[in-house]
C-alpha positions as CSV (number, residue, x, y, z in Angstrom):
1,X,116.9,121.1,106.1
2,X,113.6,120.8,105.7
3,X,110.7,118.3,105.5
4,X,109.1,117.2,102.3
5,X,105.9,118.9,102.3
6,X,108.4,122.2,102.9
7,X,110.9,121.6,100.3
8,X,108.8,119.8,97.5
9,X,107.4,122.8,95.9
10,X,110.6,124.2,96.0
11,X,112.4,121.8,94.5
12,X,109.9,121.2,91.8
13,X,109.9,125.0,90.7
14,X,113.9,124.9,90.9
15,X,113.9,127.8,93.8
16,X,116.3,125.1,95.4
17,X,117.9,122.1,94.9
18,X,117.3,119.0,96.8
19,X,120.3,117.5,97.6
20,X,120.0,114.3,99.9
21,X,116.7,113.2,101.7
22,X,117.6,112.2,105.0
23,X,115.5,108.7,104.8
24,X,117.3,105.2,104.5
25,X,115.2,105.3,101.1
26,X,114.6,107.6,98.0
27,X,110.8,109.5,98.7
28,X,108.6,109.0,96.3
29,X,107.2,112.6,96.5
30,X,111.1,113.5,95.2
31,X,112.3,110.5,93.6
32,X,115.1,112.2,91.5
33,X,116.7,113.5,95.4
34,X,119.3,111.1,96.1
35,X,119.5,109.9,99.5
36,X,122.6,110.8,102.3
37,X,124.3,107.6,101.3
38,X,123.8,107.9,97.4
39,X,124.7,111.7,97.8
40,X,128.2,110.5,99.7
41,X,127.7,111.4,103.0
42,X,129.2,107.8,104.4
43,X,127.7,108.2,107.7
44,X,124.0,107.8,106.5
45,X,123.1,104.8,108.4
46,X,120.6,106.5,110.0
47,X,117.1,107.4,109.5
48,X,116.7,111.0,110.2
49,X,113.5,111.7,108.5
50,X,110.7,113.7,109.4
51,X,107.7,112.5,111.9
52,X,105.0,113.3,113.5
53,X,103.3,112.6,117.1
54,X,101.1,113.0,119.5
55,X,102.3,113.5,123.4
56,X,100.3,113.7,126.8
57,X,101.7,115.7,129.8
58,X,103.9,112.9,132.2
59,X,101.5,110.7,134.4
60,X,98.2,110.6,132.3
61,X,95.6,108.7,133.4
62,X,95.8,105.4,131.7
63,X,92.0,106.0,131.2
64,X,92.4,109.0,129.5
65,X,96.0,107.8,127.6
66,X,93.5,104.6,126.3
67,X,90.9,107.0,124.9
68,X,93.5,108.9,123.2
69,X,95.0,106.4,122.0
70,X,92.3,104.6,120.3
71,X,90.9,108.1,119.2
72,X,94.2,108.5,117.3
73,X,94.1,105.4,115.7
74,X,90.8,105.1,114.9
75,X,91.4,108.6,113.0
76,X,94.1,107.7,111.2
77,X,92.1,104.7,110.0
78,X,90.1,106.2,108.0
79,X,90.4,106.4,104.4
80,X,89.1,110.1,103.9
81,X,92.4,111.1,106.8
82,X,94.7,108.9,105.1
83,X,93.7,110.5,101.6
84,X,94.1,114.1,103.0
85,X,97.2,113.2,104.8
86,X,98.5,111.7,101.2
87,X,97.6,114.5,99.5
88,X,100.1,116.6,101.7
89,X,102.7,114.1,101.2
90,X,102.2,113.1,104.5
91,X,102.4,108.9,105.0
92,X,100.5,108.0,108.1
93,X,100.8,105.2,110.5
94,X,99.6,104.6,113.9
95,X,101.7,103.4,117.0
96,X,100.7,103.2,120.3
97,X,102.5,105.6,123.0
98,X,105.3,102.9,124.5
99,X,106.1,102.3,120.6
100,X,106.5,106.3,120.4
101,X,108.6,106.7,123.1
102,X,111.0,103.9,122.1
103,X,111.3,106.0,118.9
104,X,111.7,109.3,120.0
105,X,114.8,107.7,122.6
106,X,115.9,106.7,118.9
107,X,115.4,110.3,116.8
108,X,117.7,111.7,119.5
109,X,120.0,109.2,119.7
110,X,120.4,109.2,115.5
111,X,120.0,113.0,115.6
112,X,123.3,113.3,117.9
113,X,124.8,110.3,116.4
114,X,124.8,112.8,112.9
115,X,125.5,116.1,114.5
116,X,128.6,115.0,116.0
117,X,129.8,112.9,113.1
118,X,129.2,116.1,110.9
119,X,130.6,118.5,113.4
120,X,127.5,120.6,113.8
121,X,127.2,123.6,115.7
122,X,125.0,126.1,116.6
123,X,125.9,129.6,114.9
């Protein structure tokens, strides 16, 4: 498993094959990878793919949280960082930090949701 900006150069030289992206969606950086639910795994209801974020240590001063917070956004407002982060294959999207944390209380609740449907294990 691996993210896009990993596995797309890969895929497009034929060193591997893609077989699902883990999105609720095809990617259009691999449109010809199926997704888990067109690839048949029937439990592909959830999101799993790849993100990015930004975290402070516990009990940041709201000052200090505000001014990273609008420096974050203000960043990933501009056109030039959108382009560069496009031309990795990288979408970007700003959300502040109580948005963040309801969505990475989500990733681990999908990513054990998946791993025990699946049967994962460490090895």
């Amino acid at each position: 498993m691996a993210s896009i900006q990993v596995a797309k150069g890969l895929v497009e030289t034929g060193k591997i094959k893609g077989l699902a992206v883990t999105s609720v969606e095809r990617s259009p950086v691999l449109p010809n990878v199926p997704t888990l639910t067109e690839a048949g795994v029937t439990t592909a209801e959830v999101d799993l793919r790849f993100w990015f974020g930004i975290f402070a240590p516990k009990g940041i001063a709201r000052t200090i949280k505000a001014k990273l917070e609008k420096a974050v956004s203000s960043t990933l407002s501009n056109p030039l960082v959108r382009e560069r982060l496009a031309n990795l294959d990288i979408e970007s999207g700003y959300a502040p930090g109580t948005v963040l944390k309801a969505k990475l209380t989500n990733e681990i609740a999908n990513w054990t949701k998946f791993i025990d449907a699946h049967g994962i294990k460490p090895e």
